[in-house]
KEVEX-999214 format. One record per residue: residue in one letter; x, y, z of N, C-alpha, C in turn. Coordinates in steps of 0.001 Angstrom, whole numbers, plus 500000, padded with zeros to 6 digits. Each point is the difference from the previous one (the first is absolute). Layout:
! KEVEX-999214
AXYZXYZXYZ...
END
This chain:
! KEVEX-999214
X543489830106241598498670499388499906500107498513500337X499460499666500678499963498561500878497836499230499515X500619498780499975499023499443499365499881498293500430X499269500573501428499890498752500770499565498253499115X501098499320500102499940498645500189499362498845500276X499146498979499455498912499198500419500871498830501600X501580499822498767500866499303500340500099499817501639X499810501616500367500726499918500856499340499170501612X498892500171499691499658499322501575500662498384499974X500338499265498793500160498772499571501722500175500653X501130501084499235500754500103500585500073500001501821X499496500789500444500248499883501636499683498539500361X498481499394499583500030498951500460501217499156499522X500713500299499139501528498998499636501021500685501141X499874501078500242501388500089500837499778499595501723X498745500204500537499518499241501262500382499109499837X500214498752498983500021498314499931500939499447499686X501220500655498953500807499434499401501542500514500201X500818499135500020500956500670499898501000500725498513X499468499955499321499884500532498513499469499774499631X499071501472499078499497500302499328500688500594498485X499264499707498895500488500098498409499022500387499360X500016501421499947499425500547499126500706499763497976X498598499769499348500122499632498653499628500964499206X499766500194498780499600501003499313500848500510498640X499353500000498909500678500924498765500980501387500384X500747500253499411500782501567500771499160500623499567X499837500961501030498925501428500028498866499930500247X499806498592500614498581500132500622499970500572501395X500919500116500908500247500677500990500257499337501750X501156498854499337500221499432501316500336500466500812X501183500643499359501004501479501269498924500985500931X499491500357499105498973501047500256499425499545500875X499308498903499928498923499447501129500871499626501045X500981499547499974500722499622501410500159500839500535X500717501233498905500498500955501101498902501053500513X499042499991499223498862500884501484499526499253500416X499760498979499879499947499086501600500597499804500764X501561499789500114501254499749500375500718501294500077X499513501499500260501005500937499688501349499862501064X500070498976500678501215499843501303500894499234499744X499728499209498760500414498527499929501047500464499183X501339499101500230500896500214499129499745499471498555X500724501030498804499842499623498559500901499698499562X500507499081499413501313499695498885499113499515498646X500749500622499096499401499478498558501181499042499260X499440499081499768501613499416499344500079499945498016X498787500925499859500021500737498579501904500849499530X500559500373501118501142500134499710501182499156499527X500470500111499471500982498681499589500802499554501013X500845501093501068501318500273500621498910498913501353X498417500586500139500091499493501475499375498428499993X499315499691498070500099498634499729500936499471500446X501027500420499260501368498795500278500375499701501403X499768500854500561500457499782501776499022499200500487X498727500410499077498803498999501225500801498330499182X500021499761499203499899498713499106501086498822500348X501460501122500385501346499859499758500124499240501773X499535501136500610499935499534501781498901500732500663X499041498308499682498471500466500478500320500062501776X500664498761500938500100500553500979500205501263500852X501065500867499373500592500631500821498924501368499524X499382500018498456499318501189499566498432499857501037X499449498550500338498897500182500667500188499894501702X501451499624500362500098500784501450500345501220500388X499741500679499023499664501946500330498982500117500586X498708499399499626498717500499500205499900498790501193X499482500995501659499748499723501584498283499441499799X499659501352499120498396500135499902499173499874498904X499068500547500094498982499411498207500705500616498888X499771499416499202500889500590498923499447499524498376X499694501333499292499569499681498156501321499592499169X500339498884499524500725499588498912499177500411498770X500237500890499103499159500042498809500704499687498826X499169499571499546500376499194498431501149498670500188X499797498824500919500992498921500567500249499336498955X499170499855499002500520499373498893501199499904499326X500812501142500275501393500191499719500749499969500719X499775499227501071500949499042500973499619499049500466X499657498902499101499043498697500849500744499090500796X501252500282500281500722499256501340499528500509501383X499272501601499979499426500333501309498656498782500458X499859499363498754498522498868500491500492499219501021X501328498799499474500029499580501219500662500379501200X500658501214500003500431500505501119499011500222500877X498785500638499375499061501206501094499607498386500412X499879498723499670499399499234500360500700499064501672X501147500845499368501121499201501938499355501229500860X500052501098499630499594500849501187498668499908500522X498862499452498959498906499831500190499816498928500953X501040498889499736499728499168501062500539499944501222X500940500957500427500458500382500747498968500816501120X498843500663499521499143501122500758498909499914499017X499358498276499985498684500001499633499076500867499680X499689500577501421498791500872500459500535501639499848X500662500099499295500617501436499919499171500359498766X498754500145499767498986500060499144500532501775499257X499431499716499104499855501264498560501783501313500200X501044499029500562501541500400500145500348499968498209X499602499212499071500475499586499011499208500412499038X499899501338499300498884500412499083501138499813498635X499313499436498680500515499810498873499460500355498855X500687500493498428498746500540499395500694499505499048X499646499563499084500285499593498380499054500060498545X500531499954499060499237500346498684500077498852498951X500560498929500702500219499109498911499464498684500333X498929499437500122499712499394500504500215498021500214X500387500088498942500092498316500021501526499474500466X501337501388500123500561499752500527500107499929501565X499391500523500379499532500722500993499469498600500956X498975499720499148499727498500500643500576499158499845X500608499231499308500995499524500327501319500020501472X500181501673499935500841500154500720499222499778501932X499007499809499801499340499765500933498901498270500742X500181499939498975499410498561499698501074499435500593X501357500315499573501461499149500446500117500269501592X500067501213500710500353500339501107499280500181501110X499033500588499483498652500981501061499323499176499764X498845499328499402499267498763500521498946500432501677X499773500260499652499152499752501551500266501382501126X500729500779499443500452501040500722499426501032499283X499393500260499171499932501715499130498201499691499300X499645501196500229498822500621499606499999500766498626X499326498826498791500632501221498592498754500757499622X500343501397499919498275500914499199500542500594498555X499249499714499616500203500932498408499376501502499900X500521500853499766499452500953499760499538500485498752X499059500053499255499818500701498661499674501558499921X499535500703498690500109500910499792498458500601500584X500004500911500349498951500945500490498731499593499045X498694499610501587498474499288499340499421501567499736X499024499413499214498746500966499979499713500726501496X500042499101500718499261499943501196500588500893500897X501409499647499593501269500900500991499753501611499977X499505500108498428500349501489499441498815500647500261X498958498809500196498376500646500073500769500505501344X500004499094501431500243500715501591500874501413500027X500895499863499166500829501218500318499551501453499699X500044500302501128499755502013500160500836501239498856X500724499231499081500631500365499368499884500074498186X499042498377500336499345500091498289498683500436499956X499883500513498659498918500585499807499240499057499295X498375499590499945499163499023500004499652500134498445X500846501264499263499529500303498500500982499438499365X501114499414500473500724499496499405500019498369499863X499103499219500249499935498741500357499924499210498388X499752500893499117499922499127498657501361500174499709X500901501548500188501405499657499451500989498992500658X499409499057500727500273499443500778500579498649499257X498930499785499180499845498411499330501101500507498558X500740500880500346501355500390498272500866500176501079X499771500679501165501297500384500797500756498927500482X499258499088500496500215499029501216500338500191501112X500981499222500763499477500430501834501963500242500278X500919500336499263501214499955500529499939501430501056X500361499793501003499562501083500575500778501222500112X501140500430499004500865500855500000499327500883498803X498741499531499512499375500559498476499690501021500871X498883499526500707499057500618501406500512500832500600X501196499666500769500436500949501204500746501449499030X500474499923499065500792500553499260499070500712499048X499578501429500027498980500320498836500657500732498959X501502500112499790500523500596499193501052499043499177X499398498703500251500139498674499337499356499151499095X500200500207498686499277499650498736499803498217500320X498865499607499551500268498706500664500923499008498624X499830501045498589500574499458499185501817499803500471X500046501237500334502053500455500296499882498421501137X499373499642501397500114499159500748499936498756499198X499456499320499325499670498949499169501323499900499248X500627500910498863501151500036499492500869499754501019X500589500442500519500884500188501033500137498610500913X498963499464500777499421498914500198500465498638499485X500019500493498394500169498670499438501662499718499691X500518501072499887501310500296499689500731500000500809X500018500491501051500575499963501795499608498527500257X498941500072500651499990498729500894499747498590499187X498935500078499404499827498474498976501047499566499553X500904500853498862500871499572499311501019499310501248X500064501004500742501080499310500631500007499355500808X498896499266500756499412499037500787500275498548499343X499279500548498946500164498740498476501071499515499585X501515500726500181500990499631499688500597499054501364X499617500445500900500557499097500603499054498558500150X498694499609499156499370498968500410500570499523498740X500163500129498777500263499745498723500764500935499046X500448498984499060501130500469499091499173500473498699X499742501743499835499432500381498751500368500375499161X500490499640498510500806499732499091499801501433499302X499070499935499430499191501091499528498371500823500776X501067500671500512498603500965501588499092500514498370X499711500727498919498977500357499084499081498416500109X500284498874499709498862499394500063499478499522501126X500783499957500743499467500110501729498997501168500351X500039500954499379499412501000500030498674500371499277X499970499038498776499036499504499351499272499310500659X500617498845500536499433498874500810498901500152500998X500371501088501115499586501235500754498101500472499271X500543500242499265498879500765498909498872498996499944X500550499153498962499129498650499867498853499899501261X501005499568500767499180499605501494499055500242500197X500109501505500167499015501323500324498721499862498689X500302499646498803498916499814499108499186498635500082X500550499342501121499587498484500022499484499397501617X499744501064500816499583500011501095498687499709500012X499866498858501455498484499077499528499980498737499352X501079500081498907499561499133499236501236498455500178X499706499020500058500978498653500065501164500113499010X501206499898501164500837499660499453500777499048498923X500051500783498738500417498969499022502034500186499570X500337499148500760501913500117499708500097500738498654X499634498702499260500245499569498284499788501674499582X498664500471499731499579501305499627500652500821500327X500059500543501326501092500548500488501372500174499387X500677499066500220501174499297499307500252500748498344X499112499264499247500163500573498623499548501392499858X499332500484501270499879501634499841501120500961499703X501012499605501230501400501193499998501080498812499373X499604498643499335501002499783499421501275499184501248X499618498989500741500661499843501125499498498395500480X500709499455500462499645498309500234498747499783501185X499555499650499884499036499268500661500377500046501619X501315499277500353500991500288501363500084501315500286X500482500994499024499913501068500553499431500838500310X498527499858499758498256500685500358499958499169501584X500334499048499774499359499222501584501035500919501313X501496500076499330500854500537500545499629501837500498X499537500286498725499587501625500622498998499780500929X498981499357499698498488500263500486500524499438501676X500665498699499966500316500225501731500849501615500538X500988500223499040500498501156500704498887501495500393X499233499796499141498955500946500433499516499605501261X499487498822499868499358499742500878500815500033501615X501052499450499771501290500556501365499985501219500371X499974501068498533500144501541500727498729500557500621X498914499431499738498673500245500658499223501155498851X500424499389498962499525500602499025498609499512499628X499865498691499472498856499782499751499795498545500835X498866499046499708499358499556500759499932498915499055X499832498655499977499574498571499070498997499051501116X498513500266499670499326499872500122499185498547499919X500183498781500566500056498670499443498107499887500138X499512498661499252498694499949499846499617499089501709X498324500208500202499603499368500946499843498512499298X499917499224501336499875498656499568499809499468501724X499286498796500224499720499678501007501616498599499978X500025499921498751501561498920500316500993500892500043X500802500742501088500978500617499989501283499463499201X500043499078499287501099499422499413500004500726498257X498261500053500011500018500677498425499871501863499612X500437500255501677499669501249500253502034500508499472X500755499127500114501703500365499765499994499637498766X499540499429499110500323499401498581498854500593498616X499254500627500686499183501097498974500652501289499732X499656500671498790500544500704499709499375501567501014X500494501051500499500034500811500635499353501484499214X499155500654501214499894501257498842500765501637500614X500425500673499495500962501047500339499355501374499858X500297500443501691499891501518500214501209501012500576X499600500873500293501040500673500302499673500322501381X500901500656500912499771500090501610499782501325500421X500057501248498809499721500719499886499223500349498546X498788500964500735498960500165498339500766501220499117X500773500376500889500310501426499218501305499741499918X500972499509500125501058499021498730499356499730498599X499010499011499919499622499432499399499335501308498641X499150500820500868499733501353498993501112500264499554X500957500372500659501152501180499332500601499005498839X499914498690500375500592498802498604499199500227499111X498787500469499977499124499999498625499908501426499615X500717500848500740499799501047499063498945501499501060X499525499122500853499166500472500304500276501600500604X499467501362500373500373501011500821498804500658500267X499100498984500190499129501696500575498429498351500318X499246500808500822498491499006499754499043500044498711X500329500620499251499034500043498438500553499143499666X501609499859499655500663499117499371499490498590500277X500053499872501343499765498755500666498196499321499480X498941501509500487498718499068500078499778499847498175X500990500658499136499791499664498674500814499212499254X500570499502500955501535499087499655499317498386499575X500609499492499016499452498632499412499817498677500846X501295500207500734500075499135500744499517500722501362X498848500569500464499147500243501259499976498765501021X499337499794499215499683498604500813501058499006500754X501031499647499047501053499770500893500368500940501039X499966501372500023500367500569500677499824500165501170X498623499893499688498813500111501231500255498327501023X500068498870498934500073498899500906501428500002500820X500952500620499541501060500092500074500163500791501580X498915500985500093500292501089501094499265499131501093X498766499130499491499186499367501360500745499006500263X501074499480499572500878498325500045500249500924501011X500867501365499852501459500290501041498966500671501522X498765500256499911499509500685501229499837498728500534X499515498442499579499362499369501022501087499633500534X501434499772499279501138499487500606500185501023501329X500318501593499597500527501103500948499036499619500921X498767499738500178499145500034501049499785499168501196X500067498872499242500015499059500542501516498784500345X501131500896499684501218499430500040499626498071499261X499423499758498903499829498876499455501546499735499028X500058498712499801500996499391499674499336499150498795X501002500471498462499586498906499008500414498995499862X498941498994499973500339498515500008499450499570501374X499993500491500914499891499887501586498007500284500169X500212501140499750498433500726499934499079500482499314X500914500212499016499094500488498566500481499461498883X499366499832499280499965499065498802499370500773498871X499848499271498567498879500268498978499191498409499701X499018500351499617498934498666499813500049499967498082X499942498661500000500196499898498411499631498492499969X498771499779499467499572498590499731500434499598498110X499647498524500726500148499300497976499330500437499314X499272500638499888498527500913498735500509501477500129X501117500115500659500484501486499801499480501196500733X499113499446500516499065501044501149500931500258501318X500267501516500229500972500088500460499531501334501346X499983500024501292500280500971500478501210500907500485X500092501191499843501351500660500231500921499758501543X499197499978501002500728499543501223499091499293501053X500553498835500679499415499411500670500967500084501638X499146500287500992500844500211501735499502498737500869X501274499334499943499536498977500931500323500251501407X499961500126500916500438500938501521498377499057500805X501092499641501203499284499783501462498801498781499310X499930499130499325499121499259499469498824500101499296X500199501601499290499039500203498920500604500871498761X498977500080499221500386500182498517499391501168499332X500497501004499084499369501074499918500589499771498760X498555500442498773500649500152498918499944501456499490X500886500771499405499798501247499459500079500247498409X499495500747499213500285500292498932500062501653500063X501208500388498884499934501317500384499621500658498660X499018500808499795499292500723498661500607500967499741X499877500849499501500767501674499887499166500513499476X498202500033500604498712500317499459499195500387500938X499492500774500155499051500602500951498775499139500196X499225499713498926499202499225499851499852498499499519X500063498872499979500582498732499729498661499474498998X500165499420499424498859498601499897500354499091500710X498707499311500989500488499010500357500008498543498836X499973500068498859500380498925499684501358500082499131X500730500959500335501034500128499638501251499715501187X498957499173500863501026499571501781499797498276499901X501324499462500459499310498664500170500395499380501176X499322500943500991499672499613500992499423498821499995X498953499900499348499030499024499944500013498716499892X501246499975498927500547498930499210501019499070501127X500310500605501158501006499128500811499285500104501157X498931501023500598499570500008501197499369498821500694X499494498995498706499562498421500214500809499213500675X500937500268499560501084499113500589501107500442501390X499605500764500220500495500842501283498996501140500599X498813499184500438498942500391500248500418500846501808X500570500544500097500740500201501716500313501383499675X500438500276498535501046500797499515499383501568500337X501024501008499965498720501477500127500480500558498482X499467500636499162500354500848499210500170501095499728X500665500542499730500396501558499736500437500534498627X499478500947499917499719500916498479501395500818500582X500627500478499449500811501218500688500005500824498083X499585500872500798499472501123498088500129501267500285X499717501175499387500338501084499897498513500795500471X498984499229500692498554500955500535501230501080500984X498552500697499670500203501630501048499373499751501358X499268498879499885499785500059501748500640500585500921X498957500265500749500934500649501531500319498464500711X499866499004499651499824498350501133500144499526499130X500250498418500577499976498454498921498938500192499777X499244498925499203498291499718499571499694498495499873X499347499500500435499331498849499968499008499933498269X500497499165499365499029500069498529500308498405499281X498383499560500449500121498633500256500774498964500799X500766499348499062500716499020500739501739500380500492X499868501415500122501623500339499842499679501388500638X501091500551500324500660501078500615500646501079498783X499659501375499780500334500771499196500918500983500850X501524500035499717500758501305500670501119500205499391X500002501546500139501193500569499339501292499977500585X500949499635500145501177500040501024500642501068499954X499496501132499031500954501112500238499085501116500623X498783499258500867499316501016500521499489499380501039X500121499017500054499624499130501296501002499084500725X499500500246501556500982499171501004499613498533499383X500577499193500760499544498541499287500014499126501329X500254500702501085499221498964501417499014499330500256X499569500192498814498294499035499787500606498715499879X501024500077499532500331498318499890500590499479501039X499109500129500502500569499240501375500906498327500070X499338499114499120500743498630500201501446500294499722X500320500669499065502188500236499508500259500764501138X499896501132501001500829500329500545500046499564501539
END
């Protein structure tokens, strides 16, 4: 079961232009996958093996003059001496465009390892986990399943695989790949409160990051919450969300609010297994804001801190996400209500001051379409395309 890609027209236009390309992404969102049915010709090496790590790492020359023609390095992170190598050959045959395909899961090493070498040579895309949108197009899902959608989430091996509990994938998931992703970003003394830690998160999605609280939750220093929460954030686990501000200087020194990059991680951390659980689950609402944070990102390939933000003034009046893209501003709040009050929106309350701005409801109506209702835009994202927004893409 194949489950076409938004990514991908973004990919080709990277391999026409560049001479490496770096694919990004959490494990199991499906970098391999997407290369290789796009690429079914292209040579594959995974350096997930230890034996063919060490050869790439040990002697990056002689391991990357095998490959004449295009060629997938997957998972490079575990040989980051191939960075500046691929970077002599690169300059060697400039124009030898999309020869150098790369895929990694860890991200901040990753940049780094690229920031140092490649500079000006490589095209980076992130891939996340399977949109609403993806699963609506495909000939393969069925349109009755779109609420188990918002407990399942979008890893797409839940999907392709129907004799795959998404609970057994989630376990497995966290134990296979997290744990051990994690060990190599950081030293975990005791994995049970790391594992706690995990938990927490998931009960605290949406909401601003507090160290201290945190901290005295699992019993652990202050350093070492800042320390996990980046490693999450490296494995492409979750997301830190900084506030809007027109002084970009107070946009790095405010405190941040935290989601996850998948909605259905985030369920299986609370317990969650089924959609009753979910639309009767306490924390809904996070859930729900939680699932519209990760579609506008999947959709619109947006970047936090870069493009999306949260709004939070001195009187505490706060909207959930704000899109700054191409020189305009969209504010959204996301409900987990079919029907809203509007004075339970405060739109109103900031639209004075960013009178340009468009607004958007994103809520749980059954519409067949967005809706125009008053001064704002009403749509469901797990039932609607979102090309209406034309200014972000």
């Amino acid at each position: 079961m194949w489950f076409e890609r938004h990514l991908k027209n973004k990919l080709w236009e990277a391999l026409k232009s560049r001479p490496v390309v770096l694919l990004t992404g959490a494990r199991q969102t499906g970098k391999s996958s997407l290369l290789r049915h796009e690429l079914p010709d292209t040579e594959y090496v995974t350096l997930d093996y230890i034996a063919k790590a060490e050869e790439a790492e040990n002697n990056p020359s002689f391991f990357l003059s095998q490959f004449r023609n295009q060629v997938i390095l997957d998972e490079i992170q575990y040989a980051p001496s191939l960075f500046r190598e691929i970077k002599k050959f690169v300059d060697q045959q400039r124009k030898d465009y999309g020869k150098w395909i790369l895929t990694g899961s860890q991200k901040f090493p990753l940049m780094k390892g690229v920031s140092e070498s490649l500079a000006g040579r490589i095209r980076i895309l992130h891939l996340e986990t399977l949109s609403a949108k993806e699963l609506r197009k495909s000939k393969y899902f069925d349109q009755n399943q779109m609420n188990d959608f918002l407990w399942i989430g979008g890893y797409p091996e839940i999907w392709a695989n129907e004799l795959l509990s998404p609970q057994d994938f989630f376990q497995d998931y966290i134990q296979t790949y997290l744990e051990r992703d994690l060990k190599d970003i950081i030293h975990v003394r005791n994995l049970r409160d790391f594992q706690r830690f995990i938990r927490i998160c998931a009960s605290r999605s949406g909401q601003l990051v507090n160290y201290s609280d945190l901290a005295n939750s699992i019993g652990v220093s202050g350093i070492t919450i800042k320390t996990w929460l980046s490693a999450l954030e490296t494995a492409g686990i979750i997301y830190l969300l900084p506030p809007y501000y027109a002084n970009i200087g107070k946009r790095l020194i405010k405190a941040p609010k935290l989601y996850f990059a998948d909605h259905g991680l985030m369920a299986f951390l609370l317990n969650i297994s089924s959609f009753q659980n979910w639309n009767e689950h306490p924390y809904k609402g996070q859930l729900w804001e939680n699932f519209v944070f990760t579609e506008f990102v999947k959709t619109f390939h947006l970047i936090p801190g870069r493009n999306i933000f949260f709004y939070r003034d001195q009187n505490g009046v706060e909207i959930d996400f704000v899109i700054e893209a191409n020189g305009n501003l969209q504010f959204i709040e996301a409900k987990a209500f079919e029907r809203i009050d509007d004075r339970k929106l405060n739109f109103n309350k900031v639209i004075k001051y960013f009178p340009q701005a468009e607004c958007v409801l994103a809520n749980t109506n059954l519409e067949s379409r967005p809706m125009r209702l008053k001064n704002y835009l009403a749509v469901n994202p797990l039932l609607h395309d979102m090309q209406w927004i034309n200014s972000i893409s």
